[in-house]
N, C-alpha and C positions, 0 to 999 in steps of 0.2 A: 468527600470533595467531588465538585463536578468534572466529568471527563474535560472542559474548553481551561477549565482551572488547574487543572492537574497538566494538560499541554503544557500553560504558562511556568507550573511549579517546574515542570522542565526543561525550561529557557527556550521552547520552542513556540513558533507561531503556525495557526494556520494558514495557509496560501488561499490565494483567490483561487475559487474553485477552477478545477481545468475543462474549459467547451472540449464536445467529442471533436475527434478527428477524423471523421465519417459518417457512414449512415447509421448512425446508433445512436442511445441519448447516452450520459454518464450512470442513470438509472432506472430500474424498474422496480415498482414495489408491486405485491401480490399478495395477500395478506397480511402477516406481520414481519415476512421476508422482504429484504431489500439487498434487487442483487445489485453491485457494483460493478460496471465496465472495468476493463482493466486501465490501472492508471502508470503515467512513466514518470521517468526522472526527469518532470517541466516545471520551472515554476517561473510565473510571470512572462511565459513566452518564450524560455529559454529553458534552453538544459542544462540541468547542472552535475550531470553523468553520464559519459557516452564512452563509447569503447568496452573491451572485453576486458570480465575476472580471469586473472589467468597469463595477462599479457598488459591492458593498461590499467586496472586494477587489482589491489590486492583485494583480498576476502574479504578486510575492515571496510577499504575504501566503497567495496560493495555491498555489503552490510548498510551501509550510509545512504547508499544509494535506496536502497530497499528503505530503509525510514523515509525520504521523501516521497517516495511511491505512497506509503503509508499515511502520510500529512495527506498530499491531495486526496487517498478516498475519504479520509475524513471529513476535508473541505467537501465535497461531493457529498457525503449522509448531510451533512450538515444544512447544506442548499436542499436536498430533499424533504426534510424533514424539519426543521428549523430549528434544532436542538442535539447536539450529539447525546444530553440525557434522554434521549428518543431511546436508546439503542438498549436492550436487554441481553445480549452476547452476542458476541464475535462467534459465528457457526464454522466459516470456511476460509482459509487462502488460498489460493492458487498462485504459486510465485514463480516466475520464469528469470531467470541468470541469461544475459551473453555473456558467452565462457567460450576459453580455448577448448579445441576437440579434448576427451576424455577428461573434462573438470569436474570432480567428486564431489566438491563441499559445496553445492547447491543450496544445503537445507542451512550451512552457515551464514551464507547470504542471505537469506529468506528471513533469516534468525530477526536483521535488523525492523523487518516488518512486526514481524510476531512480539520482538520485545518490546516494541512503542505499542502495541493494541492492549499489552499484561502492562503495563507501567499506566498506560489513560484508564483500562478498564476493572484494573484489578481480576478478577476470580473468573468476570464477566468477559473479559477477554482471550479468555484460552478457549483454541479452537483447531478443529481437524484441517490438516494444512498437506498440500503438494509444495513441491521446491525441483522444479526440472528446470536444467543444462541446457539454453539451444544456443546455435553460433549468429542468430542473430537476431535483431526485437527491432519494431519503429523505432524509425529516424537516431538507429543506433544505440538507441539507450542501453544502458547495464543493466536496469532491472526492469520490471514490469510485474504488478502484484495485482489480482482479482477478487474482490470480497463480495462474502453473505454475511450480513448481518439479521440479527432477530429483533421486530423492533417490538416495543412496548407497548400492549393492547388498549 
């Protein structure tokens, strides 16, 4: 099954891709790497996560949060590329939490990224991942997720 099919088999949509919020593009490809900017909790111009794990979220609600982050880089390969079948594995995440001071389950939050990349890509999907704690991310957001993907030659 195609990754945009298998979204749908998960009653999920992609979002319209998200424009940068500065001087950056959403992506750079270099040979068959394509790095992704980091993306937030936006969709359609709105947030649909802000505030801290820890204090206005719990770990699921941010988990949650993290699969949105996850939808827009999708939407983002997708605009690069014109195909999420473009994609030959998920290489990296980098996941950032807004969490109260000393919040440990970072990598459980990060969890909700990582399991929408193994549920779209299968086998193709598992990848070396960060999950760091900070007290605070643009325009508030809960989470904030940065991808390499490896695309297909």
């Amino acid at each position: 099954m195609n990754p945009e099919a298998k979204i749908a088999e998960l009653g999920l949509t992609l979002p319209t891709p998200p424009a940068s919020a500065g001087s950056y593009v959403p992506t750079v490809r270099t040979g068959n790497l394509l790095y992704c900017a980091g993306t937030i909790c936006m969709v359609d111009g709105k947030m649909t996560h802000t505030g801290q794990v820890g204090r206005e979220h719990t770990v699921e609600s941010g988990a949650k949060a993290a699969e949105v982050c996850a939808l827009n880089t999708l939407a983002n390969i997708k605009a690069a590329v014109g195909s999420l079948d473009q994609v030959a594995r998920v290489v990296m995440i980098n996941g950032f939490v807004n969490a109260v001071d000393g919040f440990e389950d970072s990598p459980a939050v990060i969890n909700g990224a990582s399991n929408l990349f193994l549920a779209v890509f299968g086998e193709a999907g598992k990848h070396a991942r960060a999950a760091v704690a900070t007290n605070g991310l643009p325009k508030g957001t809960t989470a904030e997720i940065q991808v390499v993907v490896e695309l297909k030659a």
